[in-house]
C-alpha positions in Angstrom: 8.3 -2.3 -17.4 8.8 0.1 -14.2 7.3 3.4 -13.9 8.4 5.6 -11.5 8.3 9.7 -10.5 11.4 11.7 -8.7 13.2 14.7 -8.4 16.4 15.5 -9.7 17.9 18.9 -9.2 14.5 20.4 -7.8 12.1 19.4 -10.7 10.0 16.5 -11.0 10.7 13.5 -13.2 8.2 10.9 -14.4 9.2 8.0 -16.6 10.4 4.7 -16.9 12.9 3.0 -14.4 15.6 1.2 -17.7 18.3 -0.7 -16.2 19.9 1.5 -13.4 18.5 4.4 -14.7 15.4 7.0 -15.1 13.8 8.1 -18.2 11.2 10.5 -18.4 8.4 9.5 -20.6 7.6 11.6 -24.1 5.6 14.5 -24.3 6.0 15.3 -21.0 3.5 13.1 -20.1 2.8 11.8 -16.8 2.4 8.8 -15.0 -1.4 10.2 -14.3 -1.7 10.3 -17.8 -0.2 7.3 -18.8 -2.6 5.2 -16.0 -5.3 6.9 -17.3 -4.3 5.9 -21.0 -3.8 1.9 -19.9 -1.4 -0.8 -20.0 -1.6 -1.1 -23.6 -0.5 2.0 -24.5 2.9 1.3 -22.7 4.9 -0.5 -25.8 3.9 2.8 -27.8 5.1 5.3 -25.8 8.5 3.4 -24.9 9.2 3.1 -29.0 8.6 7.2 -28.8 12.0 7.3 -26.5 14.2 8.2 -29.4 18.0 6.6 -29.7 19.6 4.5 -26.9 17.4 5.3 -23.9 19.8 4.1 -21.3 22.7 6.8 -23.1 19.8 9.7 -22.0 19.0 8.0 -18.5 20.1 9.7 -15.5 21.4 6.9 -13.1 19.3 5.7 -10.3 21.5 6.9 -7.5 21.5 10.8 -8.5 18.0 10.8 -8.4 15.2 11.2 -5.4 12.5 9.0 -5.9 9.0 10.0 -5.0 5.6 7.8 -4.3 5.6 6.2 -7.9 1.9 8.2 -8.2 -0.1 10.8 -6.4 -3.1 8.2 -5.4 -6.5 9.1 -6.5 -7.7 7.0 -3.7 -6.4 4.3 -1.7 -8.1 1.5 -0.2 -6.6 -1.6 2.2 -8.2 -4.5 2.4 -7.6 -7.1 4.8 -7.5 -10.4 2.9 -4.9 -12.6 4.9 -6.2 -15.2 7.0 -3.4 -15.9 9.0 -2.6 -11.9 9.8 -6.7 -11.8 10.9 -5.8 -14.7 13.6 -2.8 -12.7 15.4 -4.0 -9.4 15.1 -7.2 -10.0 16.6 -5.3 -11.8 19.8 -3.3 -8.7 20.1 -6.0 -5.7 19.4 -8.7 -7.5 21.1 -7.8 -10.0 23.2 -8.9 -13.0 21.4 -7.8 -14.5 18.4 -10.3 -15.2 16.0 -11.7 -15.1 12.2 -15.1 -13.8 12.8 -17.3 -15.8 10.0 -18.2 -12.3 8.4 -14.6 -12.4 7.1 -14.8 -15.5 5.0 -18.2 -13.7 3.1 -16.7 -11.1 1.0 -13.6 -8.8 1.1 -13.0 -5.9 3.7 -11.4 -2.9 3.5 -11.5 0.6 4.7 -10.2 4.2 2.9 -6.9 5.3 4.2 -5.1 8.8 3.7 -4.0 9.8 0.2 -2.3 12.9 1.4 0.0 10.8 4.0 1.8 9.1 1.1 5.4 9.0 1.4 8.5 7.5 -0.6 10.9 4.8 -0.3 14.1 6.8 1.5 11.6 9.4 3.5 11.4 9.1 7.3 8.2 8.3 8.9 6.4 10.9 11.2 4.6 9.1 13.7 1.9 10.0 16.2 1.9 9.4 20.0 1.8 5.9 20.6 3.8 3.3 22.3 2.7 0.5 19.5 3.8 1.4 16.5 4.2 -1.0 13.7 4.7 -1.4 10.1 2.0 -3.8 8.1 4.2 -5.8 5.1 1.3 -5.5 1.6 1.4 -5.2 -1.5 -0.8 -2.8 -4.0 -2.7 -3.0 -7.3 -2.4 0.2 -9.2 -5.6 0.7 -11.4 -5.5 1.7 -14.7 -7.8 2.7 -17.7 -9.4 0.8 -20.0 -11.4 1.4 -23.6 -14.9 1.3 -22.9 -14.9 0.5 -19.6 -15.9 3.4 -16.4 -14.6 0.8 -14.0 -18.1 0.1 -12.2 -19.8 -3.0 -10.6 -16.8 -5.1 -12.4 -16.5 -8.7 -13.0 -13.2 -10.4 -11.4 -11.5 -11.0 -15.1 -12.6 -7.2 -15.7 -11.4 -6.7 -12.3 -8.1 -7.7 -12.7 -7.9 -6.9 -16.3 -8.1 -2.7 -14.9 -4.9 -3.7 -12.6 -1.9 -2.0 -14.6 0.7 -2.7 -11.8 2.0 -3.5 -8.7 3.7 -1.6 -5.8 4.6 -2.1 -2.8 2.6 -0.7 0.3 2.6 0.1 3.7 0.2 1.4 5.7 2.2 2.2 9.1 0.3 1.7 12.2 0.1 3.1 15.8 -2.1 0.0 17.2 -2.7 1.5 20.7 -4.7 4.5 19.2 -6.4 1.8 16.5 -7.2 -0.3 19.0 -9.0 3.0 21.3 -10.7 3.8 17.8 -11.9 0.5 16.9 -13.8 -0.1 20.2 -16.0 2.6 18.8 -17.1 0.2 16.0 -15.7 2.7 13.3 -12.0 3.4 12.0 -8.9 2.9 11.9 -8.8 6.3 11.8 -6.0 8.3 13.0 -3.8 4.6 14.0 -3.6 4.7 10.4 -3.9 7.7 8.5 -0.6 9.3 9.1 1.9 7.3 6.9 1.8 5.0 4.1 4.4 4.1 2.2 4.3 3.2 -1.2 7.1 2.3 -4.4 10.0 2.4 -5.4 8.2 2.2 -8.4 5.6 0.6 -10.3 6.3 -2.9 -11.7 3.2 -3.6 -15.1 1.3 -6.5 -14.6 2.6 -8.2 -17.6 5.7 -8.6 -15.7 4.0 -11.5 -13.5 2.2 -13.1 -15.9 4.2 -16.3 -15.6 3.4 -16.2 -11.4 0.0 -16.0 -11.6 -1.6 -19.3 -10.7 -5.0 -21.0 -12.0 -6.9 -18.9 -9.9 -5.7 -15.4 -10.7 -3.3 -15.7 -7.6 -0.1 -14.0 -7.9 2.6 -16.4 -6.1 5.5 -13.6 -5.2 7.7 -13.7 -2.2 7.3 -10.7 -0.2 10.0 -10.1 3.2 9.8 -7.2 6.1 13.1 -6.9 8.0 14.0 -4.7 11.3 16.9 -3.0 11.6 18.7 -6.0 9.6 16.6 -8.8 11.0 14.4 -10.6 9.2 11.1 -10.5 11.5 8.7 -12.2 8.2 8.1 -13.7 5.2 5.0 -15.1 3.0 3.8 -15.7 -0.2 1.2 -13.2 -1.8 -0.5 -16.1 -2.9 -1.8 -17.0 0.6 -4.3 -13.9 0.5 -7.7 -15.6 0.6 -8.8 -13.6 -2.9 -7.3 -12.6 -6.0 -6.5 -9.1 -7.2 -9.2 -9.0 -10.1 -11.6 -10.0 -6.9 -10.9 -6.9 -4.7 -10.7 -4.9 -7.4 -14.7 -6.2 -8.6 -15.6 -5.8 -4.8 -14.1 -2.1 -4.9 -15.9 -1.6 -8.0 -19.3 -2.6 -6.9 -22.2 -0.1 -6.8 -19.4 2.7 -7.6 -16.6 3.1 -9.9 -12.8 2.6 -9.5 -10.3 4.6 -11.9 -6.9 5.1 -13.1 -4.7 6.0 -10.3 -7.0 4.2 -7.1 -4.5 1.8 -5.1 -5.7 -1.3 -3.4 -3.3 -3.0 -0.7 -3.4 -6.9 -0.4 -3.7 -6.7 3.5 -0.7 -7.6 5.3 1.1 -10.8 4.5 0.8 -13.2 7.3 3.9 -15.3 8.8 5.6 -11.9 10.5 3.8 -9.6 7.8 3.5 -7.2 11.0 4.5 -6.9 14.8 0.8 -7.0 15.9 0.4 -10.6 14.3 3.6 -11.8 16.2 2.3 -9.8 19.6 -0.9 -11.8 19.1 0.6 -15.1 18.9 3.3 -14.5 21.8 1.1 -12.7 24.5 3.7 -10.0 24.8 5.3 -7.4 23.0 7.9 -9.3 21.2 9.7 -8.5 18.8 8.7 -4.7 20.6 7.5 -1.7 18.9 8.9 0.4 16.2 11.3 3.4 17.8 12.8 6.5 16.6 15.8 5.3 14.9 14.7 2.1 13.7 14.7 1.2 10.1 12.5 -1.0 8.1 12.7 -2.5 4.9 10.2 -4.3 2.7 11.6 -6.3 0.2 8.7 -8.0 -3.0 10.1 -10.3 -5.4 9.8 -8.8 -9.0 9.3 -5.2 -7.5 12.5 -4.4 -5.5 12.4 -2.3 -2.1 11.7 0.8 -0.3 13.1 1.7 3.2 12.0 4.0 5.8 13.8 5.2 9.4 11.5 5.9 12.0 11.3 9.1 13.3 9.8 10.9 16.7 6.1 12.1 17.4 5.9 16.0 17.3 3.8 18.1 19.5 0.5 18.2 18.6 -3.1 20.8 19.3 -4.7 19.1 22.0 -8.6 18.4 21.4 -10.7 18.2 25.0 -12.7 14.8 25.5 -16.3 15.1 24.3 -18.8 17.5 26.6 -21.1 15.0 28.8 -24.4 17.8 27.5 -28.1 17.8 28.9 -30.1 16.0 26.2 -32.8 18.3 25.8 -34.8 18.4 22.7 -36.1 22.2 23.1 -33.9 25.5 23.8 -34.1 26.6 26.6 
């Protein structure tokens, strides 16, 4: 099944994606509510949709769709090998998998407020580096008896109700001014992330899962109508249910977190492919560019990038006397 939120006419819709078409759920529930109720409660509320539900759809192109959910958190990890190698030669100089990365799963919070929709145009900041980073995420949903804390990895990916796809745009010049901090990404991430069109169950893959809880989808990035890369989700160096136990460790996750793959290698983002040439090439995101993200068993969003607006400048940090007593 899809799941998906939009607008149509000025009011919100949330509901199932049926064929070509929207439907809103019964009871004028929510797709909050139906995460929090879990994956299993799907089949019963679809069987509450009374009559033909494609004759009371409204069809997909009169509709505006919105971020399939309003994210109660959202956390990126960074579990490609292959993207580690090329963005490390372009950020830092030097490419390399430092052996902390092999140890356990990394991630850091990004924005929930910054999320926008398949369709919507992105708002970048300064930067002469900006880039788009190819993922996809796990939507988590509830579970009887379970507060989603210190996880196993079956329990882990047993709290995934779906998947959607995710992109956490990127200005790399100010992540790579950040980062030298030893804290961040920060604001060379925070300002957009896209995520939809919609929210495909986990069910739906159960046949391209592997024996290792892998999940063996094609997922494709293009540039204005070029291809620039393509991988298998499969090549991530953990599972789902895995982040999702190391997210859940010592704290809790709930219904409505989102947790990116990390970005795909082979292309999965310019920086990679700057890395691994020593130049710019393919160059930077522009105003007027359009990207387009395309996972197998999910479908697409698109964005057009637009231009950096003015901004309050903030004055470098005061260089102080370090005394310990007022003077």
């Amino acid at each position: 099944m899809r799941i998906a939120r939009w607008t149509h006419s000025g009011a919100i819709g949330e509901g199932f994606v049926i064929g070509e078409g929207v439907v809103p759920f019964p009871r004028a529930l929510t797709v909050a509510d139906v995460l929090a109720a879990g994956l299993a409660e799907l089949p019963v509320l679809a069987a509450e949709i009374e009559g033909d539900p494609e004759a009371s759809a409204l069809p997909l192109d009169q509709v505006e769709l919105l971020a399939p959910l309003v994210p109660a958190s959202v956390r990126d990890f960074v579990a490609f090998e292959e993207h580690v190698e090329g963005v490390t030669a372009s950020v830092d100089g030097a490419s390399q998998v430092v052996p902390e990365w092999y140890t356990y799963p990394t991630f850091y919070f990004t924005n929930p407020h910054s999320i926008i929709a398949t369709g919507d145009e992105v708002r970048p900041p300064a930067t002469e580096r900006l880039d788009f980073e190819l993922e996809v995420g796990a939507v988590i949903g509830g579970m009887p008896g379970s507060d989603g804390r210190d996880l196993t990895p079956a329990d882990g990916a047993a709290h995934i109700f779906g998947y959607t796809i995710f992109n956490d745009w990127s200005a790399r010049d100010v992540q790579g001014r950040e980062m030298k901090v030893r804290l961040g990404p920060a604001k060379g991430k925070d300002f957009a992330t896209t995520l939809g069109p919609w929210i495909t169950t986990a069910d739906e893959f159960a046949g391209l899962v592997d024996d290792e809880g892998f999940l063996a989808i094609r997922v494709e990035v293009f540039v204005n109508g070029e291809r620039i890369g393509h991988d298998l989700l499969s090549n991530m160096g953990w599972p789902f249910g895995e982040l999702v136990a190391y997210a859940s460790r010592d704290t809790r996750v709930v219904p409505g977190d989102v947790l990116g793959s990390g970005t795909a290698g082979n292309g999965g983002c310019l920086a990679e492919l700057w890395g691994r040439a020593g130049e710019l090439t393919p160059p930077p995101l522009a105003a007027g560019d359009e990207v387009v993200m395309r996972v197998e068993g999910i479908g697409e969003v698109r964005n057009t990038i637009g231009r950096a607006l003015p901004v309050p400048d903030i004055p470098p940090a005061r260089q102080r006397s370090r005394a310990r007593e007022r003077g």
